[in-house]
C-alpha positions in Angstrom: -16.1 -23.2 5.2 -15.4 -20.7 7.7 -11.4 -20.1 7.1 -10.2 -19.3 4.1 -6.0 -18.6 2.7 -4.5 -17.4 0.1 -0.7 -17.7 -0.8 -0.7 -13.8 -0.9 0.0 -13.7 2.8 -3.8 -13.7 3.8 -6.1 -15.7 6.3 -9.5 -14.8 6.7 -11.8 -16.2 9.4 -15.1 -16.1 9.6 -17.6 -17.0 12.6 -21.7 -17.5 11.7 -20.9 -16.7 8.2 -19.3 -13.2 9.0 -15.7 -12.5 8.4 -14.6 -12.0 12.0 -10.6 -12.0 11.4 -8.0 -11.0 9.2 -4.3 -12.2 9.5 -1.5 -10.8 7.4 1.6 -12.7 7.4 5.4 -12.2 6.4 7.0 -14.8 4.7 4.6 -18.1 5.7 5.4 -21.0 4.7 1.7 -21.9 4.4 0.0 -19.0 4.0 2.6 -16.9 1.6 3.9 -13.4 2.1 1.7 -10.1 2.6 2.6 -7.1 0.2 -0.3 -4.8 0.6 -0.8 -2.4 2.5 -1.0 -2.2 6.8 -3.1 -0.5 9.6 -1.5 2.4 11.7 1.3 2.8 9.2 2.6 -0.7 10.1 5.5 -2.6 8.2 7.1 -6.4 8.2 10.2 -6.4 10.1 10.2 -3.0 12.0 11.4 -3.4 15.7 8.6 -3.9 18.7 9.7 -0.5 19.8 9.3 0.9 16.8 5.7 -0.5 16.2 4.8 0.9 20.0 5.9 4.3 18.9 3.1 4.3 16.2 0.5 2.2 18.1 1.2 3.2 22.1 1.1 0.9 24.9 0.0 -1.9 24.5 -3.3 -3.7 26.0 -1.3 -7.3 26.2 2.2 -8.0 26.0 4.1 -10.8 26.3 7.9 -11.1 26.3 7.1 -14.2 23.4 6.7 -11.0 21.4 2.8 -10.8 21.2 1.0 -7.9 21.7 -2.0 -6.6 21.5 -3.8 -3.5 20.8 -7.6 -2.2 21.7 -9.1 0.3 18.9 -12.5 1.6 18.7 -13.8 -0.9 17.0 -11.4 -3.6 16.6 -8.1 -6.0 18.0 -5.0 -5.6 16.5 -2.5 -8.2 17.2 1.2 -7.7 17.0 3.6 -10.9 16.3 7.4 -10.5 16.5 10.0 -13.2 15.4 13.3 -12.0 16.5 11.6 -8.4 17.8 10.7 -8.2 14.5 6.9 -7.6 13.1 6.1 -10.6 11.2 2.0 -11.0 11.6 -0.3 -8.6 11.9 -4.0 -9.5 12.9 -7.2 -7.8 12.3 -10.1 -8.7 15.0 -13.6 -7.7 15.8 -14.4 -7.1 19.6 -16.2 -9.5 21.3 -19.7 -8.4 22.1 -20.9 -8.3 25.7 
């Protein structure tokens, strides 16, 4: 009820009935591949360093190859398989 897929690369998640995050993936074999278009000028399979050119330092890093970055009003979340973009999420900020 509160997760939702498509084979188009797509997960939505929602929390109290309000969609609360958007994953994009490359290539899933469970959730298909994305083909639409990406925040910040993104792209599937650019480099780490490429993606922190566009996006700047970022808040979280891990050498797995997560990232993360704080915007205004949102979380983006960087993953890299073989330093190479492969899922892209889409979160709201927590409320405090």
């Amino acid at each position: 009820e509160n997760h939702y897929l498509s084979k188009g690369g797509l997960e939505l998640i929602l929390q109290k009935n309000t969609l609360n995050e958007i994953n994009l993936y490359k290539g899933s074999a469970v959730y298909g591949n994305f083909t639409g278009k990406f925040p910040k000028n993104l792209k599937f399979g650019m480099s780490s360093v490429d993606a922190k050119k566009l996006l700047g330092k970022p808040f979280v890093s891990y050498h797995s190859g997560y990232c993360e970055y704080n915007f205004a009003d949102y979380i983006l979340s960087a993953w890299f398989d073989g330093g190479r973009l492969s899922q892209i999420g889409i979160s709201v900020k927590p409320t405090t």
